[in-house]
N, CA, C and O of each residue as an XYZ file, in Angstrom:
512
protein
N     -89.829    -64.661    -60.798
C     -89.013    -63.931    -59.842
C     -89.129    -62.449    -60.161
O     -88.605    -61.900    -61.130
N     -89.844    -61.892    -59.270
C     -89.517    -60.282    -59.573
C     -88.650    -59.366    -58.990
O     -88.600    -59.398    -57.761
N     -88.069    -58.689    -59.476
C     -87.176    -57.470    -59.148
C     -87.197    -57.252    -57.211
O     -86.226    -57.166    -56.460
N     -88.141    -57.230    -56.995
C     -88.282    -57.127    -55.379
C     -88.351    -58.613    -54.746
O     -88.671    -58.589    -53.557
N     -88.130    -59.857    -55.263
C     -87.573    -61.103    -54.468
C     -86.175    -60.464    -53.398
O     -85.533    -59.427    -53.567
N     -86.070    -61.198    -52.621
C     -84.901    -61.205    -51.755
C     -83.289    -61.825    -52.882
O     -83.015    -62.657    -53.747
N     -82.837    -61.045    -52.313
C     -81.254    -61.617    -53.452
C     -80.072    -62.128    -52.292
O     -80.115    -61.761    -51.118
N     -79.194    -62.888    -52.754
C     -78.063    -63.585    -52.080
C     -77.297    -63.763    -52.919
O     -77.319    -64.341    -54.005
N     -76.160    -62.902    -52.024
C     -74.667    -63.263    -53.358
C     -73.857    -63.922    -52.355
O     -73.879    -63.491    -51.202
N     -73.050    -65.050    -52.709
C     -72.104    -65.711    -52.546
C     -70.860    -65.279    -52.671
O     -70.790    -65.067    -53.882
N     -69.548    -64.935    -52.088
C     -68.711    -64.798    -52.406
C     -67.262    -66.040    -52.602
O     -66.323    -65.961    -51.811
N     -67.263    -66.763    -53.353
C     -66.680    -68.367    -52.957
C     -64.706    -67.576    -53.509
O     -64.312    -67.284    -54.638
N     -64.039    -67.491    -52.310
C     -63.025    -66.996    -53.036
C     -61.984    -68.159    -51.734
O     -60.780    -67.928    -51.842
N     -62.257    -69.060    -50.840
C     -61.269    -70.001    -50.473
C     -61.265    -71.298    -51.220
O     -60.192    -71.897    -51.302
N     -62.321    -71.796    -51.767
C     -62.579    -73.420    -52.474
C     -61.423    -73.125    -53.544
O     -61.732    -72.270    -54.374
N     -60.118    -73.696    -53.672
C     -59.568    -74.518    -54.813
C     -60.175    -75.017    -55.780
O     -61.307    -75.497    -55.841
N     -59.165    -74.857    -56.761
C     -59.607    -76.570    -57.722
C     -58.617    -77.937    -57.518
O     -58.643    -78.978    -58.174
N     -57.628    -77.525    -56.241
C     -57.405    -78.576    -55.664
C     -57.864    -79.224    -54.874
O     -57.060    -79.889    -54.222
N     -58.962    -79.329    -54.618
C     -60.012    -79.459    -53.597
C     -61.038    -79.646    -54.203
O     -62.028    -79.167    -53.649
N     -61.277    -80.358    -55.498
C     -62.778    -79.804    -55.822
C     -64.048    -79.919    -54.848
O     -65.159    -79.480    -55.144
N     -63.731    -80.575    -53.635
C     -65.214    -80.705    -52.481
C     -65.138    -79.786    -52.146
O     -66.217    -79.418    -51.683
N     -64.130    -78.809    -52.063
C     -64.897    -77.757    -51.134
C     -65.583    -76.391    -52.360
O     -65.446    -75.212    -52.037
N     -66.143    -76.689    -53.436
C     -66.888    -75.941    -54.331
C     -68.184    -76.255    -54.378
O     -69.016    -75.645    -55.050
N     -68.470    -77.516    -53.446
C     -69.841    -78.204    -53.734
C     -70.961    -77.581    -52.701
O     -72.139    -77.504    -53.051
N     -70.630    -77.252    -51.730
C     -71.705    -76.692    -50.314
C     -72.504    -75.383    -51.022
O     -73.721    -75.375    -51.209
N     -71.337    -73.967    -51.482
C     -72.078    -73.275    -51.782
C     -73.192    -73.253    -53.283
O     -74.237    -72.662    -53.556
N     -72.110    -74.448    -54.158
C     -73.264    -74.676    -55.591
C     -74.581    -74.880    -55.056
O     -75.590    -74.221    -55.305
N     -74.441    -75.984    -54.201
C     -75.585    -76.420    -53.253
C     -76.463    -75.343    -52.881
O     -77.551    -74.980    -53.329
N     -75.743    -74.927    -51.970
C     -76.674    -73.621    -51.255
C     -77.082    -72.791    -52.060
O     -78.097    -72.189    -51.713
N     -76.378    -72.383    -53.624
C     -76.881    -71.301    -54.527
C     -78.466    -71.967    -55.000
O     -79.490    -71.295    -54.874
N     -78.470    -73.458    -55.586
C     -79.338    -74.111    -56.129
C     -81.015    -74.226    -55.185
O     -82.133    -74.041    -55.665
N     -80.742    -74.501    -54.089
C     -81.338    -74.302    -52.738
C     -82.230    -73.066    -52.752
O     -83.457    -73.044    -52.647
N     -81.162    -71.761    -52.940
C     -81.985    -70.568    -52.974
C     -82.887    -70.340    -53.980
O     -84.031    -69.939    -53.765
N     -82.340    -70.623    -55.304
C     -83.363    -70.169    -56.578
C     -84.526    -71.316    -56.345
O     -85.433    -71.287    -57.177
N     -84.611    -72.316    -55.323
C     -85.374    -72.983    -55.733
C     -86.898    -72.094    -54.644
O     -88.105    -71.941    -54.830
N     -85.871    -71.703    -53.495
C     -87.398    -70.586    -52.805
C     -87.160    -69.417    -53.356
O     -87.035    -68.415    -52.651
N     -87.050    -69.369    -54.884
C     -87.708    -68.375    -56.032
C     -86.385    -66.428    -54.976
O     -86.647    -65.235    -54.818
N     -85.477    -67.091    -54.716
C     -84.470    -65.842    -54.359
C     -83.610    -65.612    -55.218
O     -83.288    -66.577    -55.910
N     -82.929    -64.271    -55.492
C     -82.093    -64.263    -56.496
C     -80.935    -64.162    -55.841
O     -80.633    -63.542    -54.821
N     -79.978    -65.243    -56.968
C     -79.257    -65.376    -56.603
C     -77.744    -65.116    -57.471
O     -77.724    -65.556    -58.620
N     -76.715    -64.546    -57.048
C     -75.830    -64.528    -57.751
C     -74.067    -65.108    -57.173
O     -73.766    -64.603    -56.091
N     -73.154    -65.901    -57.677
C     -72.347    -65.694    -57.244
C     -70.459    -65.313    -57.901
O     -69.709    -65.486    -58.862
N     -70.534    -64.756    -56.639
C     -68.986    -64.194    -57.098
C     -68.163    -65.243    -56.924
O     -68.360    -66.084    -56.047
N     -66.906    -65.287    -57.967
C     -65.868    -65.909    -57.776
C     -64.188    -65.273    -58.026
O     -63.511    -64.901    -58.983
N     -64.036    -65.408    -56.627
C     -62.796    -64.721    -56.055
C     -61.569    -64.981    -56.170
O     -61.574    -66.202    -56.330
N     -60.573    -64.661    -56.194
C     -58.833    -65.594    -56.216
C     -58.499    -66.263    -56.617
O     -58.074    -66.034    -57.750
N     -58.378    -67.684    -56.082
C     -57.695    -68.650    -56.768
C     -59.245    -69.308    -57.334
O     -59.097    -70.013    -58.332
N     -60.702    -69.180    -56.841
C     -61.549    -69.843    -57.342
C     -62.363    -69.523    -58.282
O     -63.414    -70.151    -58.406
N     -62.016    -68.418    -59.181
C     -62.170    -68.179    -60.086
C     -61.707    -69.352    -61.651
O     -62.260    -69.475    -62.744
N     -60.497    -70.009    -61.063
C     -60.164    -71.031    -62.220
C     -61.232    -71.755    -62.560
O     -61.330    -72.111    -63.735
N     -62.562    -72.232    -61.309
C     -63.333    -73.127    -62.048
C     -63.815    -72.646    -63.105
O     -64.148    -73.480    -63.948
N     -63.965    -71.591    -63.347
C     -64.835    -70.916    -64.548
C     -64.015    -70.644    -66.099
O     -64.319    -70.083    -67.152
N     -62.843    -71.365    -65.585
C     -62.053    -71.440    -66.739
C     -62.297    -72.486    -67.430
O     -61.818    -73.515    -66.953
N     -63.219    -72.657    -68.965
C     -63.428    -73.361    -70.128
C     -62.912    -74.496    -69.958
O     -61.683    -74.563    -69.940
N     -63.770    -75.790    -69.774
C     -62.747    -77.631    -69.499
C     -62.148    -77.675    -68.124
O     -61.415    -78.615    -67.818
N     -62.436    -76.650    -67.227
C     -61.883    -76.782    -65.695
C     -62.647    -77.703    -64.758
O     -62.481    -78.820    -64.268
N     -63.629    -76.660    -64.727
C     -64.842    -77.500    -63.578
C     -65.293    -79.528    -64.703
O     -65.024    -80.538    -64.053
N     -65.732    -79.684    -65.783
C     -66.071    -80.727    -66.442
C     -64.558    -82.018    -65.520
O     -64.831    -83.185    -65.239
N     -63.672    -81.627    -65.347
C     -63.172    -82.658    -65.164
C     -62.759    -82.529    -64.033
O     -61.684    -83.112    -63.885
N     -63.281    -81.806    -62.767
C     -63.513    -82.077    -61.390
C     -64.462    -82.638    -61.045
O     -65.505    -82.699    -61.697
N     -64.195    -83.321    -59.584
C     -65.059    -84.311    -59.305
C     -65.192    -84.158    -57.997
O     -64.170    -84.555    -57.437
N     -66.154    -83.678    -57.102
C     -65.893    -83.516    -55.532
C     -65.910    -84.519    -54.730
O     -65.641    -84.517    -53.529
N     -66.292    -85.557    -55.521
C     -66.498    -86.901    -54.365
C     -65.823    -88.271    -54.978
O     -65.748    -88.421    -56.198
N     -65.309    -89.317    -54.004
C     -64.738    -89.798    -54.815
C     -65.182    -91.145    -56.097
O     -64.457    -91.654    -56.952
N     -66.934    -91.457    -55.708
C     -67.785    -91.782    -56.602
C     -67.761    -91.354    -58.010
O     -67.810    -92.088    -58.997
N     -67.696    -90.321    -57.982
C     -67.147    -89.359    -59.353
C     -68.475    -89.590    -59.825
O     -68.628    -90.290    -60.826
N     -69.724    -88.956    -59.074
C     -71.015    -89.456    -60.052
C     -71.512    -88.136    -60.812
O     -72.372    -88.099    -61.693
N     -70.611    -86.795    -60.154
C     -71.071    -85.805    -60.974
C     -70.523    -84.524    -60.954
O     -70.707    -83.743    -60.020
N     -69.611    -84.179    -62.309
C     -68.421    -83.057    -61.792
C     -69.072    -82.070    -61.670
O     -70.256    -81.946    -61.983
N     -68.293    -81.179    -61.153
C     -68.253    -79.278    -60.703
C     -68.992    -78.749    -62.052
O     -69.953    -77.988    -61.940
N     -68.546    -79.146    -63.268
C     -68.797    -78.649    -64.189
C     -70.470    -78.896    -64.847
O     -70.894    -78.089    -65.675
N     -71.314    -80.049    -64.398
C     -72.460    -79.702    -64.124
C     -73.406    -79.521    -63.329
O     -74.581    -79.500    -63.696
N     -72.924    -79.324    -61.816
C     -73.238    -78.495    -60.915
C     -73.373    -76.672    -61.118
O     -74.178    -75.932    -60.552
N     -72.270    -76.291    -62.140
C     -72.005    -75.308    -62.502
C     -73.524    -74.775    -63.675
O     -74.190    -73.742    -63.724
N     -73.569    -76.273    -64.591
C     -75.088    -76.223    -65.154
C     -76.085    -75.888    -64.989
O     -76.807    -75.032    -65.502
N     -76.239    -77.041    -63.722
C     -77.605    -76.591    -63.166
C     -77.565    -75.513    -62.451
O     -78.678    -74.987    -62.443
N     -76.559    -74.761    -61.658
C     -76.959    -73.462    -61.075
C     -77.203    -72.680    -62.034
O     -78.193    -71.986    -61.803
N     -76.622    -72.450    -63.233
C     -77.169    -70.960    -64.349
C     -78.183    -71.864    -64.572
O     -78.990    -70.942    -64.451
N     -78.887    -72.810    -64.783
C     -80.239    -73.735    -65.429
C     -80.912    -72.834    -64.806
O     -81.264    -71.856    -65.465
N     -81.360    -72.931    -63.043
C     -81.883    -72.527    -62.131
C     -81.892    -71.191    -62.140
O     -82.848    -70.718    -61.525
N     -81.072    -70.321    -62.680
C     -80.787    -69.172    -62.386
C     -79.829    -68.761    -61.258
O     -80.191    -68.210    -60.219
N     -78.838    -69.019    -61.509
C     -77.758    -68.668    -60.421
C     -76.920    -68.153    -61.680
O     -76.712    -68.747    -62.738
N     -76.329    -66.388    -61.121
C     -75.544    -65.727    -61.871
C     -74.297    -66.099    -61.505
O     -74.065    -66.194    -60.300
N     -73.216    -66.391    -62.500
C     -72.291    -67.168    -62.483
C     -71.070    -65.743    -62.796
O     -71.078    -65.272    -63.934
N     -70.215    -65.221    -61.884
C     -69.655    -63.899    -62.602
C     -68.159    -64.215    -61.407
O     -67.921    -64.843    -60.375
N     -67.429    -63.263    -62.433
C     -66.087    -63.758    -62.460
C     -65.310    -62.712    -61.881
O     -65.046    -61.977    -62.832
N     -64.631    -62.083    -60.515
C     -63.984    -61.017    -60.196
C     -63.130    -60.999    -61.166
O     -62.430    -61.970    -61.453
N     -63.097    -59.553    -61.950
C     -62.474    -58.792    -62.668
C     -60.719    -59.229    -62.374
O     -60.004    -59.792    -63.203
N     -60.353    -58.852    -61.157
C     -59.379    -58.434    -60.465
C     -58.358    -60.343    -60.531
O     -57.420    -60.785    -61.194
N     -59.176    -60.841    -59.545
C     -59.009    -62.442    -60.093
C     -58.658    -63.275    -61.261
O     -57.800    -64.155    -61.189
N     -59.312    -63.005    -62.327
C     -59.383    -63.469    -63.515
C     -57.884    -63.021    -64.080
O     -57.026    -63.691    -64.656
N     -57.906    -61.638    -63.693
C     -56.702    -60.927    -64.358
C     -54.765    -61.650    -63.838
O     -53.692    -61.610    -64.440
N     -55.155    -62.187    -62.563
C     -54.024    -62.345    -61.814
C     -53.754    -64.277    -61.413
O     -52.802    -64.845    -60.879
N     -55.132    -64.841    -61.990
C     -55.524    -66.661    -61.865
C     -55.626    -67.035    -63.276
O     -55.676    -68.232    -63.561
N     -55.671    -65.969    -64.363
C     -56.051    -67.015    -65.624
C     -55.026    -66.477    -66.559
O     -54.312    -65.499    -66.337
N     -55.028    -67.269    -67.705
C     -54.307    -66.378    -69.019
C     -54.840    -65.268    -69.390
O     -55.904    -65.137    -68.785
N     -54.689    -64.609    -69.914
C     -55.190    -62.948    -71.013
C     -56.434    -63.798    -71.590
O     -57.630    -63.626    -71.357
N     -55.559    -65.158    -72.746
C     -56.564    -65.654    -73.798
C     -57.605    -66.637    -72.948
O     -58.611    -67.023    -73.543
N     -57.418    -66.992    -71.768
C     -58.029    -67.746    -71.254
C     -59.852    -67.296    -71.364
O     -60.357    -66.220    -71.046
N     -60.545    -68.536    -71.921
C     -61.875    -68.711    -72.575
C     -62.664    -68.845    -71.170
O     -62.168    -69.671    -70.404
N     -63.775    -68.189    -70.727
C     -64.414    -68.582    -69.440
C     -65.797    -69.691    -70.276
O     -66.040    -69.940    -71.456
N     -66.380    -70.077    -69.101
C     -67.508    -70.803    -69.683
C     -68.877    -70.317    -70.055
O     -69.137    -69.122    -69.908
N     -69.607    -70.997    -70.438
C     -70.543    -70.275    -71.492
C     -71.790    -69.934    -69.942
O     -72.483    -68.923    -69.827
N     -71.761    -70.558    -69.417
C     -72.579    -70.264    -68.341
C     -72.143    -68.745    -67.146
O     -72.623    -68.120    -66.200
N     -71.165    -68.781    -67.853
C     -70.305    -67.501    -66.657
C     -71.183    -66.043    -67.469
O     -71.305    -65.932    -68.689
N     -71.658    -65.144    -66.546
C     -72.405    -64.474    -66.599
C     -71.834    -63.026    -67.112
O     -72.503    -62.208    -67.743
N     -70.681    -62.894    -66.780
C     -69.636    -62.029    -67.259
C     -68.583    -61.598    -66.070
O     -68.331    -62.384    -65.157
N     -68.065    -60.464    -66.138
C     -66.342    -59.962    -65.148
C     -67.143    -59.106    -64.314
O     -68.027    -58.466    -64.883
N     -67.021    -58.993    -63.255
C     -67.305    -57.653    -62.049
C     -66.180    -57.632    -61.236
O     -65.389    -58.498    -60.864
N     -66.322    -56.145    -61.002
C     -65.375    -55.622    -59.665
C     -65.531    -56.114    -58.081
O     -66.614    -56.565    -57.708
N     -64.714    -56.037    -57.416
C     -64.981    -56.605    -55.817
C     -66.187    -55.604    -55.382
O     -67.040    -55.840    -54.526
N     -66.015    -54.086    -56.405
C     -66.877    -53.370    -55.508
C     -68.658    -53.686    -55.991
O     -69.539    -52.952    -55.544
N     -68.915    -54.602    -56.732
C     -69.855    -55.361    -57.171
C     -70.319    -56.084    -55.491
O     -71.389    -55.910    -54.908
N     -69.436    -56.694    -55.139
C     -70.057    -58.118    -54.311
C     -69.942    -57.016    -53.200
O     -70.108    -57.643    -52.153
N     -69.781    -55.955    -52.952
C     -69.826    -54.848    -51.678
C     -70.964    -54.543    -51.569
O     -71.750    -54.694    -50.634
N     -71.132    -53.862    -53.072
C     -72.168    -52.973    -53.204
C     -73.277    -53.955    -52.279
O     -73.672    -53.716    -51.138
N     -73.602    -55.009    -53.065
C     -74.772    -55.999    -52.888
C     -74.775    -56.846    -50.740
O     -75.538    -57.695    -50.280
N     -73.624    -56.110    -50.047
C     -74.058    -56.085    -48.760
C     -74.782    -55.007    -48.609
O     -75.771    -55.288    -47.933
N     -74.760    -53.905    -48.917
C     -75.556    -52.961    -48.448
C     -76.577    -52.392    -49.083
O     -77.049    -51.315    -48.720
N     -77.121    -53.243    -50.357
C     -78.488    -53.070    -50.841
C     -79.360    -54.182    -49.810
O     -79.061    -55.251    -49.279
N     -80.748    -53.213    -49.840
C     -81.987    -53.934    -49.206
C     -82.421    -54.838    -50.043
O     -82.423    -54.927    -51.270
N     -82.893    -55.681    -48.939
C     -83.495    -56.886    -49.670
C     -82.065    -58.001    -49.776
O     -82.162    -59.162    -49.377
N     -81.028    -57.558    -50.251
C     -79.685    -58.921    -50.120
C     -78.931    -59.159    -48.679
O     -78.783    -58.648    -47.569
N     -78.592    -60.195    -49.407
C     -77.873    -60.921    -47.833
C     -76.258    -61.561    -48.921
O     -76.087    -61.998    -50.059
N     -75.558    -61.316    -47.942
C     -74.575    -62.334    -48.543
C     -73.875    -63.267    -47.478
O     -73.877    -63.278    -46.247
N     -73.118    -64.250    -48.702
C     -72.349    -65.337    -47.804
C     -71.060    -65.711    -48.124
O     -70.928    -65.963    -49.322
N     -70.064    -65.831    -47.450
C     -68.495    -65.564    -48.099
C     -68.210    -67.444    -47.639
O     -68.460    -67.841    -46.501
N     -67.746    -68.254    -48.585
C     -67.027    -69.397    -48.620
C     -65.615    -69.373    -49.274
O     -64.938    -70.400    -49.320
């Protein structure tokens, strides 16, 4: 993947973790992209920032088969290369202070992060 691939950021800030199905379309769609070699990153907004809270996503389940939680869906997207990053702003106001994120979470950004990246060339974004 080089620097001039096409990029897509996700913004997933309605999916719950009361809901864990509705976190599964855009994992999907992130996994989808890195696979036609696009970069991809996504933000996580409001209340859906908790999945990225340490033992959160591992014991969600979006379907009721339960054949494979959030938490390695969450795997294979950083596997693939999907940047896994956590609104700053979110984190601060959805998690504890001490609250541990997961090892796959890419690190904290500002909202003006997932802005910026509408109006760079070459990205596209998608808000769930």
């Amino acid at each position: 993947m080089s620097p001039e691939s096409p990029g897509l950021a996700f913004l997933i800030c309605s999916p719950s973790i009361d809901r864990p199905e509705s976190f599964v379309t855009p994992l999907i769609h992130a996994i989808a992209a890195r696979a036609l070699d696009i970069r991809v990153e996504i933000h996580f907004a409001g209340p859906a920032v908790r999945l990225l809270a340490d033992g959160v996503a591992d014991a969600l389940y979006p379907t009721p088969a339960r054949e494979k939680s959030l938490g390695v869906f969450l795997r294979e997207a950083s596997a693939s290369g999907v940047s896994l990053l956590a609104c700053s702003m979110a984190r601060a106001n959805w998690l504890d202070a001490d609250c541990m994120l997961i090892s796959e979470c890419d690190g904290t950004v500002g909202a003006t992060a997932f802005v910026a990246r509408s109006f760079e060339p070459g990205w596209r974004t998608m808000v769930f």
